[in-house]
C-alpha positions as CSV (number, residue, x, y, z in Angstrom):
1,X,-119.9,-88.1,27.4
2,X,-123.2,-86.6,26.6
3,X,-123.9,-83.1,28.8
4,X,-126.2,-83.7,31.6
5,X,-128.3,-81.4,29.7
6,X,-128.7,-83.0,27.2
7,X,-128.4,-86.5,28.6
8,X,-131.8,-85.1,30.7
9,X,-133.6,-85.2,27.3
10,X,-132.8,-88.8,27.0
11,X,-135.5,-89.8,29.9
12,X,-138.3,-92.0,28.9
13,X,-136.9,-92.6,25.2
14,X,-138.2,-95.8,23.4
15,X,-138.3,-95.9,20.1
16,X,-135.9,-93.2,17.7
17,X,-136.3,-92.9,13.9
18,X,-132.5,-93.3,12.1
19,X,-131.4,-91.1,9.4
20,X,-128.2,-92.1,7.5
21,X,-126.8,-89.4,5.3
22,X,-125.6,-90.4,2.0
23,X,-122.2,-91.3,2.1
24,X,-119.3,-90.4,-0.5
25,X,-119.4,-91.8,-3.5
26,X,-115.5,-93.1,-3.7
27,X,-115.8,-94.3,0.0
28,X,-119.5,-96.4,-0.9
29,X,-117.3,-97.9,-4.3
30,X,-114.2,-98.7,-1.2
31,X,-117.4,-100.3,0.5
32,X,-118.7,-98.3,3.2
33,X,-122.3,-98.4,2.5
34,X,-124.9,-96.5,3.7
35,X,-127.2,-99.3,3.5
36,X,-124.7,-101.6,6.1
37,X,-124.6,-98.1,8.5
38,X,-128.2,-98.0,8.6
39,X,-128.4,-102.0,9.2
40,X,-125.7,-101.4,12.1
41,X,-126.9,-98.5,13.5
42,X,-130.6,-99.8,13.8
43,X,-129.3,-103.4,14.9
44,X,-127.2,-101.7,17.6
45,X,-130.5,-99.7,18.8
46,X,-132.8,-102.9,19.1
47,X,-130.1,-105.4,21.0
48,X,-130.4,-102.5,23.1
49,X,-134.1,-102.4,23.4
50,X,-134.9,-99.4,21.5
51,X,-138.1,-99.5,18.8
52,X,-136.4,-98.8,15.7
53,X,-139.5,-96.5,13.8
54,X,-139.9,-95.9,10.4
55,X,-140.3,-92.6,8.5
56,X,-144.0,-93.2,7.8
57,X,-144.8,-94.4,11.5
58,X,-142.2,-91.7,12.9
59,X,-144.8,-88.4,13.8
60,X,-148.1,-91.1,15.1
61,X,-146.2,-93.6,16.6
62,X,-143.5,-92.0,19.0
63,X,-144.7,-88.7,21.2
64,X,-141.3,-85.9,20.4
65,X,-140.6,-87.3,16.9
66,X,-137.4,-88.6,17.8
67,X,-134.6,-89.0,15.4
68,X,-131.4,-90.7,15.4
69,X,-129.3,-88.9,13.0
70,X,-126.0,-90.3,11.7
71,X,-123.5,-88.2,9.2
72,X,-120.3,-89.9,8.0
73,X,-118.3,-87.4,5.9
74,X,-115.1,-89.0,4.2
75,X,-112.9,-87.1,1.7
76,X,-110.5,-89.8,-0.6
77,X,-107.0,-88.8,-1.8
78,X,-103.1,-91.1,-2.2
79,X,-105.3,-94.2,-0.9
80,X,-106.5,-92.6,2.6
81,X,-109.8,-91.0,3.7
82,X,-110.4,-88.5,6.5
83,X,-113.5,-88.9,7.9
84,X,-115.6,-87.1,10.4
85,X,-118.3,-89.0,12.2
86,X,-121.4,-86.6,14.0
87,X,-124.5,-88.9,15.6
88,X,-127.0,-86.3,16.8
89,X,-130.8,-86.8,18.4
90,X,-133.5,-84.5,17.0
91,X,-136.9,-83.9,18.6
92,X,-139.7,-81.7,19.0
93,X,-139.3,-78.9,21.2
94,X,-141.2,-76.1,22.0
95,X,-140.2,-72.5,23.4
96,X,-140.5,-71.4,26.9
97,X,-141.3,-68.1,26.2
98,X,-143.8,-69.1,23.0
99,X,-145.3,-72.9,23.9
100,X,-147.3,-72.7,20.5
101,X,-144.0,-72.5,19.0
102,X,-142.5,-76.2,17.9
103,X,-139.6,-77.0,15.9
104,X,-137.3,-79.7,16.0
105,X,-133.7,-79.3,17.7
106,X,-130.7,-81.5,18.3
107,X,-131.3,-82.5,22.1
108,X,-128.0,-85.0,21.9
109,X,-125.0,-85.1,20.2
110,X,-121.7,-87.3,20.5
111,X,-118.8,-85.9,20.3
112,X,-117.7,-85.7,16.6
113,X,-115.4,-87.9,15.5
114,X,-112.4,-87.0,13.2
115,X,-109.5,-89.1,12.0
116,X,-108.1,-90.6,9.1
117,X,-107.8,-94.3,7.8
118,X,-106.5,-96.4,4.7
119,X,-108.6,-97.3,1.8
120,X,-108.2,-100.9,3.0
121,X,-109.2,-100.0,6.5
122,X,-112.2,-97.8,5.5
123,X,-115.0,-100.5,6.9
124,X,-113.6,-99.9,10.2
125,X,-115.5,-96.9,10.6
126,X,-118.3,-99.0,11.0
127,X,-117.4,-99.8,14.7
128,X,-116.8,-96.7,15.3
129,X,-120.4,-95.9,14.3
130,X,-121.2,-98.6,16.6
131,X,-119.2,-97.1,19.6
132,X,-120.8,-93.7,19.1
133,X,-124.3,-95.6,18.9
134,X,-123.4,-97.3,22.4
135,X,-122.8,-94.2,23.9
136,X,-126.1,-92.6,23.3
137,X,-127.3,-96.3,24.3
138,X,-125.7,-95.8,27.8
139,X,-126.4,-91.8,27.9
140,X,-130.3,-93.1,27.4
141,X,-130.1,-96.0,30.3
142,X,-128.1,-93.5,32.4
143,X,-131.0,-90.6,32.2
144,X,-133.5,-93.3,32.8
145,X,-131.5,-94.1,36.1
Protein backbone atom coordinates (compact mmCIF):
# COMPACT_ATOMS: atom_id res chain seq x y z
CA UNK A 1 0.00 0.00 0.00
CA UNK A 2 0.62 3.37 -1.43
CA UNK A 3 2.07 5.98 1.62
CA UNK A 4 -0.51 8.28 2.80
CA UNK A 5 1.65 10.73 1.27
CA UNK A 6 1.59 9.86 -1.60
CA UNK A 7 -1.88 8.38 -1.73
CA UNK A 8 -2.88 12.35 -0.71
CA UNK A 9 -1.66 13.23 -4.28
CA UNK A 10 -4.20 10.87 -5.69
CA UNK A 11 -7.22 13.29 -4.69
CA UNK A 12 -9.33 14.62 -7.49
CA UNK A 13 -7.51 12.37 -10.29
CA UNK A 14 -9.54 11.67 -13.51
CA UNK A 15 -7.86 11.04 -16.37
CA UNK A 16 -3.79 9.67 -16.36
CA UNK A 17 -1.66 9.39 -19.58
CA UNK A 18 0.05 5.58 -19.74
CA UNK A 19 3.57 5.09 -20.58
CA UNK A 20 4.73 1.53 -21.37
CA UNK A 21 8.45 1.07 -21.57
CA UNK A 22 9.67 -1.08 -24.30
CA UNK A 23 9.97 -4.44 -23.19
CA UNK A 24 12.84 -7.03 -23.81
CA UNK A 25 13.24 -8.21 -26.92
CA UNK A 26 13.48 -12.23 -26.10
CA UNK A 27 10.50 -11.81 -23.64
CA UNK A 28 8.20 -9.71 -26.67
CA UNK A 29 9.46 -12.93 -29.18
CA UNK A 30 8.03 -15.38 -25.74
CA UNK A 31 4.97 -13.03 -26.20
CA UNK A 32 4.81 -10.43 -23.63
CA UNK A 33 3.96 -7.46 -25.74
CA UNK A 34 4.16 -4.15 -24.98
CA UNK A 35 1.34 -3.42 -27.14
CA UNK A 36 -1.15 -6.11 -24.89
CA UNK A 37 0.45 -4.12 -21.47
CA UNK A 38 -0.62 -0.93 -22.75
CA UNK A 39 -4.17 -2.45 -23.95
CA UNK A 40 -4.39 -3.96 -20.28
CA UNK A 41 -3.18 -1.31 -18.43
CA UNK A 42 -5.45 1.37 -20.11
CA UNK A 43 -8.54 -1.15 -20.11
CA UNK A 44 -7.97 -1.69 -16.43
CA UNK A 45 -7.98 2.28 -15.85
CA UNK A 46 -11.37 2.92 -17.75
CA UNK A 47 -13.56 -0.15 -16.20
CA UNK A 48 -12.42 1.84 -13.35
CA UNK A 49 -13.56 5.15 -14.55
CA UNK A 50 -10.42 6.78 -15.24
CA UNK A 51 -10.00 9.02 -18.75
CA UNK A 52 -7.39 7.24 -20.40
CA UNK A 53 -5.47 10.57 -22.30
CA UNK A 54 -3.33 10.57 -25.07
CA UNK A 55 0.22 12.01 -25.42
CA UNK A 56 -1.00 14.77 -27.76
CA UNK A 57 -4.09 15.76 -25.49
CA UNK A 58 -1.95 14.95 -22.26
CA UNK A 59 -0.51 18.82 -21.16
CA UNK A 60 -4.29 20.79 -22.45
CA UNK A 61 -6.53 18.30 -21.40
CA UNK A 62 -5.78 17.17 -17.76
CA UNK A 63 -4.58 20.10 -15.08
CA UNK A 64 -0.90 18.30 -13.32
CA UNK A 65 0.01 16.32 -16.56
CA UNK A 66 -0.57 13.18 -15.00
CA UNK A 67 1.17 10.03 -16.10
CA UNK A 68 0.72 6.51 -15.52
CA UNK A 69 4.05 4.94 -15.96
CA UNK A 70 4.61 1.19 -16.34
CA UNK A 71 8.31 -0.52 -16.58
CA UNK A 72 8.51 -4.32 -16.96
CA UNK A 73 12.25 -5.34 -16.92
CA UNK A 74 12.71 -9.17 -17.73
CA UNK A 75 16.23 -10.75 -18.25
CA UNK A 76 15.98 -14.49 -20.22
CA UNK A 77 18.46 -17.29 -19.47
CA UNK A 78 17.90 -21.85 -19.16
CA UNK A 79 14.09 -21.03 -20.18
CA UNK A 80 13.21 -18.60 -17.15
CA UNK A 81 12.97 -14.82 -16.92
CA UNK A 82 13.40 -12.61 -13.81
CA UNK A 83 11.42 -9.77 -14.00
CA UNK A 84 10.90 -6.67 -12.03
CA UNK A 85 7.69 -4.77 -12.36
CA UNK A 86 7.70 -0.68 -11.18
CA UNK A 87 4.11 1.30 -11.94
CA UNK A 88 4.83 4.88 -10.87
CA UNK A 89 2.49 8.25 -11.23
CA UNK A 90 4.25 11.41 -12.56
CA UNK A 91 2.90 14.97 -12.30
CA UNK A 92 3.58 18.48 -12.22
CA UNK A 93 4.88 19.77 -9.10
CA UNK A 94 6.15 22.83 -8.10
CA UNK A 95 8.62 23.90 -5.07
CA UNK A 96 7.56 25.30 -1.91
CA UNK A 97 10.35 27.37 -1.46
CA UNK A 98 10.46 28.50 -5.53
CA UNK A 99 6.49 28.28 -6.92
CA UNK A 100 7.81 29.39 -10.41
CA UNK A 101 9.78 26.33 -10.21
CA UNK A 102 7.77 23.16 -12.11
CA UNK A 103 9.09 19.89 -12.87
CA UNK A 104 7.57 16.70 -12.98
CA UNK A 105 8.05 14.09 -9.99
CA UNK A 106 6.83 10.58 -9.15
CA UNK A 107 3.82 11.41 -6.65
CA UNK A 108 2.91 7.35 -6.57
CA UNK A 109 4.63 4.33 -6.80
CA UNK A 110 3.71 0.59 -6.14
CA UNK A 111 5.74 -1.38 -4.57
CA UNK A 112 8.20 -2.96 -7.15
CA UNK A 113 7.64 -6.23 -8.04
CA UNK A 114 10.46 -8.87 -8.41
CA UNK A 115 10.32 -12.57 -9.13
CA UNK A 116 10.97 -15.03 -11.56
CA UNK A 117 8.78 -17.18 -13.99
CA UNK A 118 9.10 -19.90 -16.88
CA UNK A 119 9.26 -19.03 -20.44
CA UNK A 120 5.88 -20.78 -20.75
CA UNK A 121 4.49 -18.81 -17.88
CA UNK A 122 5.85 -15.39 -19.03
CA UNK A 123 2.20 -13.91 -19.96
CA UNK A 124 1.31 -14.23 -16.44
CA UNK A 125 2.99 -11.06 -15.68
CA UNK A 126 0.24 -9.52 -17.32
CA UNK A 127 -2.03 -9.93 -14.24
CA UNK A 128 0.28 -8.99 -12.23
CA UNK A 129 0.43 -5.69 -14.17
CA UNK A 130 -3.22 -5.73 -13.67
CA UNK A 131 -3.01 -6.25 -9.73
CA UNK A 132 -0.50 -3.38 -9.46
CA UNK A 133 -2.86 -1.25 -11.77
CA UNK A 134 -5.80 -2.03 -9.16
CA UNK A 135 -3.96 -0.96 -6.45
CA UNK A 136 -3.33 2.54 -7.61
CA UNK A 137 -7.14 2.13 -8.69
CA UNK A 138 -8.10 1.72 -4.95
CA UNK A 139 -5.20 4.11 -3.62
CA UNK A 140 -7.14 6.78 -6.03
CA UNK A 141 -10.80 5.88 -4.73
CA UNK A 142 -9.39 5.69 -1.16
CA UNK A 143 -7.76 9.53 -1.40
CA UNK A 144 -11.00 10.59 -2.90
CA UNK A 145 -12.77 9.07 0.27
Amino acid sequence: MALEAFRATLGGLSGVNVQVEPVNADAEGDGLLRTDLQTDVESALREAGFEVVTQSRLFAAVPGTPVLHLDVMTAGFLGRYVYSIRLELWQAVRLVRDPSARTLAVTWCAPQLIGMVTRESLFTLRQTVRSTVDEFVRDCRAAAA
